[in-house]
C-alpha positions in Angstrom: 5.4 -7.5 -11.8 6.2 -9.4 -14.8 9.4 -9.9 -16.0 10.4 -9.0 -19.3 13.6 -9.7 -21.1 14.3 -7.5 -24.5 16.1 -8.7 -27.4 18.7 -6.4 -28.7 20.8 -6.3 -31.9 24.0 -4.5 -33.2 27.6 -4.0 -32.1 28.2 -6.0 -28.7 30.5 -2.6 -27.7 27.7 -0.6 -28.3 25.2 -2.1 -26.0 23.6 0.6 -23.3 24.7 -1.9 -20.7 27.1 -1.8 -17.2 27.8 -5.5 -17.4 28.0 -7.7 -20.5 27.7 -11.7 -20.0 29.6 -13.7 -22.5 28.4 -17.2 -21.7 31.1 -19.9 -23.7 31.0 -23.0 -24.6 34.6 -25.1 -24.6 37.9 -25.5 -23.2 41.2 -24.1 -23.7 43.4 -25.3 -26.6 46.1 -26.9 -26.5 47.7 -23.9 -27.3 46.9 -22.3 -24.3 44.2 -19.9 -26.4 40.4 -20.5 -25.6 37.7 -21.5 -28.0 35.0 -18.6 -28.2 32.3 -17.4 -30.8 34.1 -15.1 -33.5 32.1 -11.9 -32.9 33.1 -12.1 -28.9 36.7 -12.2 -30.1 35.8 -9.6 -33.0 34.7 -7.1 -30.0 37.0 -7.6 -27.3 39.8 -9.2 -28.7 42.4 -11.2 -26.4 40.6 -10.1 -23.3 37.6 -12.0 -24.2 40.0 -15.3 -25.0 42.0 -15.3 -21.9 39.2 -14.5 -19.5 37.3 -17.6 -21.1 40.8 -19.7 -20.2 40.5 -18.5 -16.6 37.1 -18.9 -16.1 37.1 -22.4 -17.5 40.0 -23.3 -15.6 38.6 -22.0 -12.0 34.9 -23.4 -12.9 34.0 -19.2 -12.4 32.6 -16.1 -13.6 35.6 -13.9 -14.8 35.0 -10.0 -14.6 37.1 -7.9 -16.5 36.8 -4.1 -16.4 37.6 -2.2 -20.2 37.9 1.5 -21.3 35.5 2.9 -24.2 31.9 3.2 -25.1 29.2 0.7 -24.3 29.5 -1.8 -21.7 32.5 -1.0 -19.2 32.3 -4.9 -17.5 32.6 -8.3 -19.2 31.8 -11.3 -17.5 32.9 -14.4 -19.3 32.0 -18.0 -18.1 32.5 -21.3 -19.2 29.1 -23.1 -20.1 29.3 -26.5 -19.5 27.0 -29.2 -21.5 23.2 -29.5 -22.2 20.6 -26.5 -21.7 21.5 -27.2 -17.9 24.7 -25.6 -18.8 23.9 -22.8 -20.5 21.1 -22.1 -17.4 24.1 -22.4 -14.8 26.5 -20.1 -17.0 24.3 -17.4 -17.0 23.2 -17.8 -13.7 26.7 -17.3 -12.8 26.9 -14.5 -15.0 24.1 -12.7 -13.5 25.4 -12.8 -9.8 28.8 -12.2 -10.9 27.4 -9.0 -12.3 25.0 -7.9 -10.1 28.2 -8.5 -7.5 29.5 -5.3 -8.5 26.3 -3.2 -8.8 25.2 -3.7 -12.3 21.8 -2.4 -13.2 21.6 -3.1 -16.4 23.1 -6.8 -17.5 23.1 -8.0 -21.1 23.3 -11.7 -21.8 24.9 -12.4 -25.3 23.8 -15.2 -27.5 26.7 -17.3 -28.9 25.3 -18.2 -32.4 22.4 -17.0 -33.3 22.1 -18.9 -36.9 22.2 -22.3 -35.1 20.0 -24.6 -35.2 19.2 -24.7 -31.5 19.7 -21.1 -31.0 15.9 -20.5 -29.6 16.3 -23.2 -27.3 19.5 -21.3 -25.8 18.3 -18.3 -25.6 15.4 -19.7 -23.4 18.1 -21.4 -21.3 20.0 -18.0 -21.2 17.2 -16.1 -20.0 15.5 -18.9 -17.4 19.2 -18.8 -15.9 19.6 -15.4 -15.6 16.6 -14.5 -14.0 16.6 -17.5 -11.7 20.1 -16.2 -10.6 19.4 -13.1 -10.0 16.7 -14.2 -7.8 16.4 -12.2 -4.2 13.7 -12.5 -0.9 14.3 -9.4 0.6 10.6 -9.0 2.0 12.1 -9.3 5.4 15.2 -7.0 4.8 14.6 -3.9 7.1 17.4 -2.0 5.0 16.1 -0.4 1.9 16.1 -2.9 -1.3 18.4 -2.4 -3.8 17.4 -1.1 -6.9 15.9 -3.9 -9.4 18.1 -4.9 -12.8 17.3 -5.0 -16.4 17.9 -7.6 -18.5 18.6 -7.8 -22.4 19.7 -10.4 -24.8 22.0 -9.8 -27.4 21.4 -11.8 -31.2 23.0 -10.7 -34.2 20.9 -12.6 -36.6 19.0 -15.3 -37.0 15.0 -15.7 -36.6 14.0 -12.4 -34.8 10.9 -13.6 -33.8 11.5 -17.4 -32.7 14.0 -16.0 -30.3 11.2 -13.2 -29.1 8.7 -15.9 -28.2 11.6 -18.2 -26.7 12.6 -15.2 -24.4 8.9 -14.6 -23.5 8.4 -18.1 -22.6 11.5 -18.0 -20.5 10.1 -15.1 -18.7 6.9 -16.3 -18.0 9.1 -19.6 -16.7 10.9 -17.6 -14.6 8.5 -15.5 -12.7 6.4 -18.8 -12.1 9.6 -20.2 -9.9 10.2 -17.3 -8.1 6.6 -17.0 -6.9 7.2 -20.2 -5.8 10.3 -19.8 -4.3 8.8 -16.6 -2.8 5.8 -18.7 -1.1 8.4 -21.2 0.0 10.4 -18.6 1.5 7.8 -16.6 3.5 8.0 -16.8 7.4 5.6 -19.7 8.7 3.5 -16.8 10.5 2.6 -15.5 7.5 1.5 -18.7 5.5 -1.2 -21.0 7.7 -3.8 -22.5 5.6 -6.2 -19.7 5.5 -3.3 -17.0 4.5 -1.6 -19.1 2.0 -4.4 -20.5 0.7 -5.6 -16.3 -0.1 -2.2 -15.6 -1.4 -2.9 -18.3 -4.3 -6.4 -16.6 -4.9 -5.0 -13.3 -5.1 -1.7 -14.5 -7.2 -4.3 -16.8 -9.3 -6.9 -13.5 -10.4 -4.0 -12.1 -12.1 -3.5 -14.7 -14.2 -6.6 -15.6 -14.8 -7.1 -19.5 -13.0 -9.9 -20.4 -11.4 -8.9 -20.8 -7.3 -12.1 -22.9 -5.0 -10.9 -22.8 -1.6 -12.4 -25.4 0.9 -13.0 -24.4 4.9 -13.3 -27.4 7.2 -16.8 -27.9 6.7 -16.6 -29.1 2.8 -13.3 -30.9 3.6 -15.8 -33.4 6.0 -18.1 -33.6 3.7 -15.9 -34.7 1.1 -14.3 -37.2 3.3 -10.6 -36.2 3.4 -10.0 -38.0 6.5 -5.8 -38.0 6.2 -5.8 -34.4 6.2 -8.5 -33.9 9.0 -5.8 -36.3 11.2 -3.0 -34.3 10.6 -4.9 -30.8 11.2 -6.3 -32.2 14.6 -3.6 -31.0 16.5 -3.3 -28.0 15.1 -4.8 -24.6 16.3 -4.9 -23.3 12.8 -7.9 -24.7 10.7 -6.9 -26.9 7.2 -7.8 -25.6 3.8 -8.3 -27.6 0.8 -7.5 -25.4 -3.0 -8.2 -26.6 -5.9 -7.0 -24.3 -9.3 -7.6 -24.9 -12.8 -6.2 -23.1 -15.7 -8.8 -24.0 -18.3 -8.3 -22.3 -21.8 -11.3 -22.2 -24.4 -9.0 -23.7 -26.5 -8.4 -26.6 -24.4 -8.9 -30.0 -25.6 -10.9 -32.9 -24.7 -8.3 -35.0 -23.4 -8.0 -35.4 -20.0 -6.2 -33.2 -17.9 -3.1 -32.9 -16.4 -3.8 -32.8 -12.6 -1.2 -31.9 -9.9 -0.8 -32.3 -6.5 0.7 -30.5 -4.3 1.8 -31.4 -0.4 0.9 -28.0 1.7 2.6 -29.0 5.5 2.6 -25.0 5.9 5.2 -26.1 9.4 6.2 -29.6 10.5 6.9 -30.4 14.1 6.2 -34.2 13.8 9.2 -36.0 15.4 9.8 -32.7 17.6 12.1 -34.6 20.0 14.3 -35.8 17.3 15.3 -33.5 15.2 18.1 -31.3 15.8 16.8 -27.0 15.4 19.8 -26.1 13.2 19.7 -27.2 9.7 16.2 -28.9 10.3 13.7 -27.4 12.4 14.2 -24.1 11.2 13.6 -25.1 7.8 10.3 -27.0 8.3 8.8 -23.8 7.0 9.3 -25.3 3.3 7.2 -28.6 4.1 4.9 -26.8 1.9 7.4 -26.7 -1.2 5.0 -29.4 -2.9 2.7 -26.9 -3.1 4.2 -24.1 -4.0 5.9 -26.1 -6.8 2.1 -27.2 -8.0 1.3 -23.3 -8.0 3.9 -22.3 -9.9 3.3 -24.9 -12.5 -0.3 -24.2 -12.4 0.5 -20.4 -13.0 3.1 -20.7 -15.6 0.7 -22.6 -17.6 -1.6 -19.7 -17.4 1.0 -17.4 -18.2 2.3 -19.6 -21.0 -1.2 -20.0 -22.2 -0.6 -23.6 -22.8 -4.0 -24.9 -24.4 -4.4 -27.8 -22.1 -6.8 -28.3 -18.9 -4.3 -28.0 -16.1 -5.7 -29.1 -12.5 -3.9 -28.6 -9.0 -4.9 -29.9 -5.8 -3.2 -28.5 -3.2 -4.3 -30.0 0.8 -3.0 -27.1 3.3 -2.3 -28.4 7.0 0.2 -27.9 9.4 1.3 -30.8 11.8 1.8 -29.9 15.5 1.1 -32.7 18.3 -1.2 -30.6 19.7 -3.4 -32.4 22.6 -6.0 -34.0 19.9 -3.3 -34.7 17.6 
């Protein structure tokens, strides 16, 4: 399902929220007080000012629990520099929060008049959701329930910070359905599964998904990936996917490719199971990132001709191999 991130207004103790994230940018003064945007301090007073001293001292989340209407959890964190820091603050937000069972989570813009303050919000969002990322297909227990997410501006341009938290969205789900193809069990993703998966994934978004059996991949020549798949049991694939808008231009387009290994056992007698074998599973990440670019830009409706080649193999040293 899509994610979706709303933009909220109004009193920051007021907010229909269990767990408020009050992402901060500085360190503490020499006074010992901490530097944080005046309508955080406006709200919560102290609390908010010595929390941001802790957490910028211990490099962590701080929770504090508080008494009244509107959201009964602050988490304050220290962002650190660039959009990367801003990303990681609210990432650590977002698990901080959701480590005590918060279902609904706002994330609260600093300044919403600056100059930049789009460009945060996107970083807010894209770190949010990426943090509160989860696989639990495996998980025999039953999941937990999913989170909201809002973003909290007091001013500034309404619908600049709209798009920039749709964008992030769209961002956001891209990498998880990569992360989520990464993270499936081997079983489950040989060429002729994961390759389907893409199809399915691609239809929603509208890309155009060709998948290649063995008999086009001879006839096109694509001797490297023939080698690898001859000691396999499991057949290659071959996908390519476009995302083609009608307003594309003429230029040409941006092609990707992507490395599917769906399970590496090359170099079996050398590698050690634990922290390497057991993760051959993600040999296919190349691909998985090229599918999740190759979505997003679908999703983002980006109005360039976006190509990804993706070969799908596994290596085994099978008795042809």
């Amino acid at each position: 399902m899509p994610l979706h991130t709303d933009l909220v207004s109004g009193p920051l103790t007021d907010l229909d929220a269990d767990a408020l994230v009050l992402p901060v940018r500085g360190t503490p003064a020499g006074d010992g007080a901490a530097h944080a945007p005046v309508a955080f301090s406006d709200a919560f007073g102290a609390t908010v000012a010595t929390a941001l001293e802790d957490a910028t001292t211990s490099k962590k989340a701080v929770t504090v629990l508080r008494e009244g209407d509107g959201p009964r959890r602050l988490v304050v964190v220290s962002a650190g520099e660039g959009m990367d820091g801003w990303r990681i603050a609210a990432a650590q937000g977002l698990q901080a929060a959701r480590g005590v069972h918060a279902r609904r989570v706002a994330v609260a813009l600093p300044d919403a008049e600056a100059s930049d303050a789009a460009d945060v919000a996107a970083a807010l969002v894209e770190g949010a959701r990426l943090g509160a990322y989860r696989f639990d297909t495996y998980k025999t227990a039953e999941a937990p329930p999913g989170f909201t997410l809002q973003l909290h501006a007091d001013g500034g341009d309404a619908e600049a910070l709209d798009e920039a938290i749709v964008a992030a969205d769209a961002r956001a789900e891209a990498t998880a359905i990569a992360r989520d193809l990464v993270n499936l069990s081997p079983d489950e993703k040989v060429p002729a599964m994961l390759a389907d998966r893409m199809a399915e994934l691609g239809e929603v978004t509208g890309l155009h998904v060709e998948i290649w059996g063995m008999d086009r991949i001879r006839k096109e020549g694509f001797g490297g990936l023939l080698g690898v798949n001859r000691g396999s049991q499991d057949e290659a694939r071959f996908v390519w996917i476009e995302h083609e808008p009608d307003e594309a231009t003429d230029a040409p387009p941006v092609v990707l490719v992507g490395k599917g290994v769906t399970f590496d056992t090359g170099g079996l007698s050398l590698k050690p199971t634990l922290n390497s074998m057991d993760k051959m599973k993600a040999d296919m990440g190349g691909a998985a990132a090229v599918f999740g670019a190759v979505y997003g830009a679908a999703e983002l409706g980006l109005p360039i001709r976006v190509v990804a080649l993706i070969p799908m193999t596994d290596n085994r040293p099978g008795e042809r191999a």
